[in-house]
N, C-alpha and C positions, 0 to 999 in steps of 0.2 A: 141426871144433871150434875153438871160441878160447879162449884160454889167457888172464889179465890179471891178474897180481902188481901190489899197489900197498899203499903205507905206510897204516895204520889211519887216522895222525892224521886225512889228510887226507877222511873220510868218514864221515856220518851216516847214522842209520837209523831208520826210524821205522814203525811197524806200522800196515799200511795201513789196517786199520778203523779204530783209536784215535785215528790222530793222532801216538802216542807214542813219546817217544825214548828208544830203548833206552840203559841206564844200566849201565854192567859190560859184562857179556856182547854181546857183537857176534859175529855168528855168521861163519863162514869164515875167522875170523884167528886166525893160528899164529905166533908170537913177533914180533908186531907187523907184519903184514903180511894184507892180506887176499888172498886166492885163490879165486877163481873159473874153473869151466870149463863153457860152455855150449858143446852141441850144436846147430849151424848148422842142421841140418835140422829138428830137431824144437822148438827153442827153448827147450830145457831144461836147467834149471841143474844139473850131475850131479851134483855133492858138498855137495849142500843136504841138508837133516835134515827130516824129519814139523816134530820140533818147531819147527819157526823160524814154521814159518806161512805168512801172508803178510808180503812186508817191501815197502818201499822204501828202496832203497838209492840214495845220492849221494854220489859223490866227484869232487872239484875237482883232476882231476890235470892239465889243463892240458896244460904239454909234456912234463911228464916219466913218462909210463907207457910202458911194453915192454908187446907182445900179440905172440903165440904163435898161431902157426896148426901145428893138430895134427893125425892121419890117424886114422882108427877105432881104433887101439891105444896113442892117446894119447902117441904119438912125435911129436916136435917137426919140423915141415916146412919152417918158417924165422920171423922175425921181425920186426918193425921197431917203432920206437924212437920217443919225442917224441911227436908228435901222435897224438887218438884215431881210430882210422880210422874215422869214421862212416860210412861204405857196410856197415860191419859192427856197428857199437855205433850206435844211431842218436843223434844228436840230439836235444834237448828245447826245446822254445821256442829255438828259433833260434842252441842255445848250447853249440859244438862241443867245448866244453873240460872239460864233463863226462861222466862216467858218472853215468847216471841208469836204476836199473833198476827194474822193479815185480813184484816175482815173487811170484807165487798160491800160492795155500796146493799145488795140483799142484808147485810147481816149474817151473812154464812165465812164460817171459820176453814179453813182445809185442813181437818185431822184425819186422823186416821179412820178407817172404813170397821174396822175393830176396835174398838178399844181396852185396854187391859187393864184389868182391875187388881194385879195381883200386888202394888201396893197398898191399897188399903183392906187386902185381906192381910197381910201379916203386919201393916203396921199400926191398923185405926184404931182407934176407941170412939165407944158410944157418946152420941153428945144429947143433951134431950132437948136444947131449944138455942135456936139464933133468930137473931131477926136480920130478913133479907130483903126487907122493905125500906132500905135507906135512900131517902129524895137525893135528889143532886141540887144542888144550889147554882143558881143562878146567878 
């Protein structure tokens, strides 16, 4: 599983049939931050809601986003910092500095069928506790 805390501002959302940009409500942020945790095997986003639907989400984090590589009990395995690891977030039109995700009304993500870990083999460090139990506010 991967773990990716990042600041709201920096992220838009728009509901994939419509077109439309959600206005207020942004789904996954808890006092100004959004949180996201997809499952690497299955492609699934875990703490998504029925209601959201389908979204597109895009955020311009550039160098500054921390990702979290987690084990099945959702304990922190280690980290790394700054750049997005696209062997695990992919890519969109040739433009590694965002997160761009499209997630289905299921909650399923289209990454990749492999994923590559070999950023956080050369560039994580061990982390020994996060909490990834953060409510979302209402």
């Amino acid at each position: 599983m991967i773990y990716f805390p990042y600041n709201e501002e920096m992220c838009s959302y728009t509901d994939t049939w419509m077109g439309e940009l959600y206005e207020n409500e942004y789904p996954l942020v808890s006092k100004g931050v959004w949180s996201g945790i997809i499952n690497l095997k299955t492609h699934k986003l875990l703490n998504s809601k029925p209601e959201y639907g389908s979204l597109y989400l895009q955020a311009k984090v550039c160098d500054s986003g921390t990702y979290f590589l987690l084990d099945k009990d959702k304990k922190t395995i280690c980290k790394i910092a700054d750049y997005v690891p696209n062997g695990l977030i992919p890519e969109v039109d040739g433009c590694g500095d965002y997160i761009r995700l499209r997630i289905n009304e299921d909650d399923m993500i289209n990454w990749f069928e492999e994923p590559d870990f070999s950023d956080f083999m050369e560039d994580s460090e061990v982390v020994e506790k996060i909490d990834v139990h953060i409510k979302e506010v209402v």
